[in-house]
C-alpha positions in Angstrom: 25.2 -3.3 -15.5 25.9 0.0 -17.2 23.5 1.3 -19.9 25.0 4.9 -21.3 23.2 7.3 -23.5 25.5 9.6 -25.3 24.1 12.9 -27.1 25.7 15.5 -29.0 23.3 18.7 -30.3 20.5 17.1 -28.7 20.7 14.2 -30.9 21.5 10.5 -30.3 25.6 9.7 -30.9 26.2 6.6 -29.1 24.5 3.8 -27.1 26.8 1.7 -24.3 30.3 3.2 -25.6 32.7 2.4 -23.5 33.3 3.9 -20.3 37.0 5.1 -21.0 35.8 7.0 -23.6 33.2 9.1 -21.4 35.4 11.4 -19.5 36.4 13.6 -22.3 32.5 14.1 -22.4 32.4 15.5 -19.4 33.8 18.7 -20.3 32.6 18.4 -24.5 30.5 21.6 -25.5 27.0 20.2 -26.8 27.1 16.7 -25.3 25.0 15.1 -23.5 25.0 12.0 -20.7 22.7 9.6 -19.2 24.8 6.7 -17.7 22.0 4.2 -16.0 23.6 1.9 -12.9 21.4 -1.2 -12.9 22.9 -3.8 -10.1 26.1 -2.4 -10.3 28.8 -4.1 -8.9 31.3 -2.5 -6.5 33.4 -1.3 -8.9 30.6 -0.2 -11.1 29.3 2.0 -8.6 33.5 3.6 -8.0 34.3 4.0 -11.7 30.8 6.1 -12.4 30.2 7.5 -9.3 33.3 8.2 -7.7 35.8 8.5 -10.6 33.6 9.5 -13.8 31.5 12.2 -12.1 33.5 12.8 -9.0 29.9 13.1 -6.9 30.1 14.3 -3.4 30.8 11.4 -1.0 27.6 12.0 0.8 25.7 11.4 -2.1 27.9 8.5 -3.1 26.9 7.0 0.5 23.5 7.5 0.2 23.2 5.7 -3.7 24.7 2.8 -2.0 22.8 2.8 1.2 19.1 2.2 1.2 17.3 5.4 2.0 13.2 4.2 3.3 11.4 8.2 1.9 11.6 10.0 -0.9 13.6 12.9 -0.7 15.7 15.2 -2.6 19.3 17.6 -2.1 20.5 20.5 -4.3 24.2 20.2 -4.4 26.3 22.3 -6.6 26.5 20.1 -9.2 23.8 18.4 -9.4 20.4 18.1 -8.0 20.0 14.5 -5.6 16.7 13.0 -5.9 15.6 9.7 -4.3 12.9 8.0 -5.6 10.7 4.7 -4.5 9.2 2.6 -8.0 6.8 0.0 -7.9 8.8 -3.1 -8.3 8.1 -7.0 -8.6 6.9 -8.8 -6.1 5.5 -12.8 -5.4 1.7 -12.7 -5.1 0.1 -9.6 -4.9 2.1 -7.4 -2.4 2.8 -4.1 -3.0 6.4 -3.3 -3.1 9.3 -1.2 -4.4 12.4 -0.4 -5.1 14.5 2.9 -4.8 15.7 4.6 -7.5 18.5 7.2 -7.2 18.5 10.4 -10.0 21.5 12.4 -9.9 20.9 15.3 -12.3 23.2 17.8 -13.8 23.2 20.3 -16.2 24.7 18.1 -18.8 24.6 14.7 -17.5 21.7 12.4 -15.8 22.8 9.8 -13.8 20.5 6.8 -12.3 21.2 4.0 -9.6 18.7 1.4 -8.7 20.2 -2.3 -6.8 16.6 -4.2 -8.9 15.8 -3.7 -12.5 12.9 -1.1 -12.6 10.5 -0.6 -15.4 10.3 3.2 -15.5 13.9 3.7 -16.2 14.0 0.3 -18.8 10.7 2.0 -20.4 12.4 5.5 -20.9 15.6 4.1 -22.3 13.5 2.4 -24.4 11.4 5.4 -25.9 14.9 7.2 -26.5 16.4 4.2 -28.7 13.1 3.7 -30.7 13.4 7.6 -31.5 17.4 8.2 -31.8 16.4 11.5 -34.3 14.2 13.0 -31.5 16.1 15.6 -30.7 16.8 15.9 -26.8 17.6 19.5 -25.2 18.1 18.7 -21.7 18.7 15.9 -19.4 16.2 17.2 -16.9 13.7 15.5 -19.8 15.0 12.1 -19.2 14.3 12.8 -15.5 10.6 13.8 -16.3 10.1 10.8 -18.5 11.4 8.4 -15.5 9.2 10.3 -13.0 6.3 10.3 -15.5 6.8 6.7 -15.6 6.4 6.4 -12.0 3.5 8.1 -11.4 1.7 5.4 -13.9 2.6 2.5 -12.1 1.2 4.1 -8.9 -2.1 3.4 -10.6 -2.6 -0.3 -11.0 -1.1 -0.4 -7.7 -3.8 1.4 -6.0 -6.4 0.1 -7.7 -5.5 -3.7 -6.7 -5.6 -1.9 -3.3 -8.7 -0.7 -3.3 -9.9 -4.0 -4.9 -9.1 -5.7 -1.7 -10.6 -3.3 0.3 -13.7 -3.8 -1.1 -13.3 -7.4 -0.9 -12.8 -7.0 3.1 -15.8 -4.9 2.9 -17.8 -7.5 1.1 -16.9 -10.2 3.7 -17.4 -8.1 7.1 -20.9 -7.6 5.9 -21.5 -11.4 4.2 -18.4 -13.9 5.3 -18.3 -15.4 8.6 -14.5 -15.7 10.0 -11.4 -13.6 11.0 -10.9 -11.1 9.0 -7.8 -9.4 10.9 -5.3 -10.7 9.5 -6.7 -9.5 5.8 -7.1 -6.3 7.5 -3.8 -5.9 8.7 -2.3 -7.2 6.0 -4.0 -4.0 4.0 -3.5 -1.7 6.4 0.2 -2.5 6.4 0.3 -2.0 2.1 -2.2 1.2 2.4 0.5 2.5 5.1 3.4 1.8 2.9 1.8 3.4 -0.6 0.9 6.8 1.6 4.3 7.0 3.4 5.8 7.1 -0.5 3.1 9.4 -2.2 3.2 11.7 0.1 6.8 13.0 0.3 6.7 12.3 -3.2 4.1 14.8 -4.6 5.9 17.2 -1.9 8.7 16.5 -3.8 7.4 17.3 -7.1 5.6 21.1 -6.0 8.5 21.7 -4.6 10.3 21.1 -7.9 7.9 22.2 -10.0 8.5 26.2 -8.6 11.5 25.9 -10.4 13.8 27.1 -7.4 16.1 24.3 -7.9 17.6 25.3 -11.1 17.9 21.7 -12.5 14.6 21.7 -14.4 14.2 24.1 -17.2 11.3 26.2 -17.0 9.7 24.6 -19.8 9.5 21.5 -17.9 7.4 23.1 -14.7 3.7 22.4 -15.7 4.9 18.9 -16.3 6.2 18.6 -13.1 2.7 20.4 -11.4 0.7 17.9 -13.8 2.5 15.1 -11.9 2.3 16.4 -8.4 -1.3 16.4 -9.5 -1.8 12.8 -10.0 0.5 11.8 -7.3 -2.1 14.0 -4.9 -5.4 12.6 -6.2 -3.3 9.0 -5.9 -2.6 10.0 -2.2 -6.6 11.4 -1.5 -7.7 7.8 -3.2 -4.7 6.2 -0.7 -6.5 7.9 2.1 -10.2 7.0 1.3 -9.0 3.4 1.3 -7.9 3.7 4.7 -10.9 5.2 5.9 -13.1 2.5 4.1 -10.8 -0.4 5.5 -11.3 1.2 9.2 -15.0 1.5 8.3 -15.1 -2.0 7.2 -13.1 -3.5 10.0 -16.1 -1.3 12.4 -18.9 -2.9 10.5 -17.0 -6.4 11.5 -16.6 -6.0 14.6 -20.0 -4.8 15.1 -21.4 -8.0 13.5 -19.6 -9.6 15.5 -20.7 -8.4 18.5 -24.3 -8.6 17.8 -23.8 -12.4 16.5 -22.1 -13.0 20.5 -25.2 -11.4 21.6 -27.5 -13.9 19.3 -25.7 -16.8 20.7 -26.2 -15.8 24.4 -30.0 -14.9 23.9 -30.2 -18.1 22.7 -28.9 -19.7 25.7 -30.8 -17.7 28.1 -33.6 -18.4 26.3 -33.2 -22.5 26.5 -32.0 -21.9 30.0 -35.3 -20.7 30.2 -37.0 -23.3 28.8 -35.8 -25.4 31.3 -36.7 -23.3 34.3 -40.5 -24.6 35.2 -39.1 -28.4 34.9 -35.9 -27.3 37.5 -38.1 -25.5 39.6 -40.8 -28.2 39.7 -38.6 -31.1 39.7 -36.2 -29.8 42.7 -39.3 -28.6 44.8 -41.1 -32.7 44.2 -37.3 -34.1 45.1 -36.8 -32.6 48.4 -38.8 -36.1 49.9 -40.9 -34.4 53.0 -43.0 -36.3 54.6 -45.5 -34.0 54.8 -45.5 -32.8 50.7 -49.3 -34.8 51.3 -50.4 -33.7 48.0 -47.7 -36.1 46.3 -49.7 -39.0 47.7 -53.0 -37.4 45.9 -54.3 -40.0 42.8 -54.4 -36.7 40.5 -50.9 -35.4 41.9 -48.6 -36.2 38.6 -51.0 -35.1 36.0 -51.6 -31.6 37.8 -48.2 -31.9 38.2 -47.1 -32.7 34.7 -49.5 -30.2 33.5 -48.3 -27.5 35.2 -44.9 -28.0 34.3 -46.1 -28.7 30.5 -48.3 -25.5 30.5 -45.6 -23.3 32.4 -42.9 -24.1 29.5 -45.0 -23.4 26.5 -46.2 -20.3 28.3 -42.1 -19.7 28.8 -41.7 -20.3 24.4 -44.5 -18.5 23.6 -43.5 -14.9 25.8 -39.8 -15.5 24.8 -41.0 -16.2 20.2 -42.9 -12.8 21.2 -39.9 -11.6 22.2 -37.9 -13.1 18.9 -35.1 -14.5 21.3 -36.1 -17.6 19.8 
């Protein structure tokens, strides 16, 4: 689907015109493009990408190819971002989709293969307000990127929220937990490998070198590489606290085998005078005389009663027991 902006003196002229009529305003003093590629088709993705703006084919290959980082490319006409938005997924998992921005001096183009909130949300906040007047494309680009940024958040709190959950049950729950730690691990790992070529991204863009991003635009562009960092120092401290937690685990663990086999040792103990006792009686000598004594089985069973509960009583001292 194709969603086109049109602008002429930095004002709205026309929503979704029709895509014959756009190449005259390529070349129009004072107009302005934003053509959005949302699950474009084949032919879509020729007639915008390949005939309308004549993009490099490199940068044609890498829209239709999925690229796993963030990265960006100056070309001459346009400045080559790639972008990674938090997109829809079943339960709980993190996930996301790229989003392609190819920005000119004039023109703003996006491609994303899923629908993606930031770039309906900006399209949105341009329709509601068709007399705020628009002076470059590069403020579409921030409003995307803005856009962004916020849906990092709920993302890594619901993150962090199951961190703390796995850190609630290594020190209350009995169980496995490595397959809830994993399955975190593998998220956390995912959200850093995104934030952080992303706020890269955005110093880099906000010293201006580029060209594409007018210099009124820059302390934007800082105030997001801002967030993006303090999202990717929270990122971290999960990491650490899920490691921390997974320690604490283990370490419960470990002390819960060494409960159990105290315990054993300590029964096995228990049962040592009546072994003892028992296999020294049942070795059937003639000459054990004192098993033909009257008082033999009451010393006998004394000694074996008295020489157990001494055996409990050292070993409850001892709290093995």
């Amino acid at each position: 689907m194709i969603t086109t902006l049109v602008y002429r003196d930095n004002r709205l002229a026309a929503h979704n015109p029709p895509l014959a009529s756009l190449p005259p305003l390529r070349a129009e003093p004072g107009a302005m493009l934003w053509v959005d590629l949302d699950q474009p088709t084949p032919d879509e993705t020729r007639a915008v990408l390949e005939r309308l703006f004549a993009f490099h084919p490199l940068i044609v290959e890498d829209c239709v190819r999925a690229t796993r980082f963030p990265k960006y490319e100056v070309y001459e006409e346009c400045l080559y971002l790639v972008m990674h938005a938090v997109a829809p997924a079943g339960g709980d998992r993190f996930a996301t989709t790229e989003l392609d921005l190819l920005l000119g001096k004039n023109f703003l183009v996006t491609f994303h293969p899923q629908p993606l909130k930031p770039v309906q949300a900006t399209i949105e906040r341009y329709l509601k307000t068709p007399a705020t007047p628009v002076r470059g494309p590069d403020r579409f680009a921030h409003g995307i990127l803005d856009f962004i940024a916020e849906g990092y958040r709920p993302v890594l709190e619901s993150l962090r929220a199951k961190v703390a959950a796995i850190e609630h049950a290594s020190l209350h729950e009995a169980g496995d937990l490595l397959s809830r730690v994993l399955a975190a691990r593998k998220e956390l790992s995912a959200f850093r490998q995104i934030l952080r070529p992303e706020r890269q991204i955005m110093v880099e863009l906000a010293q201006g070198r580029t060209g594409f991003f007018r210099p009124v635009l820059l302390p934007y562009l800082r105030d997001l590489a801002e967030d993006l960092g303090r999202c990717e120092r929270l990122a971290n401290n999960a990491a650490e606290q899920l490691i921390l937690a997974f320690r604490i685990f283990l370490s419960r663990a470990d002390q819960e085998a060494s409960q159990s086999i105290r315990v054993l040792t300590a029964l096995t103990a228990l049962t040592l005078p009546v072994l003892v006792i028992g296999g020294w009686y049942g070795m059937n000598f003639d000459r054990l005389w004192e098993v033909h004594q009257h008082y033999a089985y009451p010393v006998v069973t004394a000694v074996t009663i008295l020489s157990t509960l001494g055996i409990l009583a050292y070993l409850r001292r001892r709290r093995w027991i």
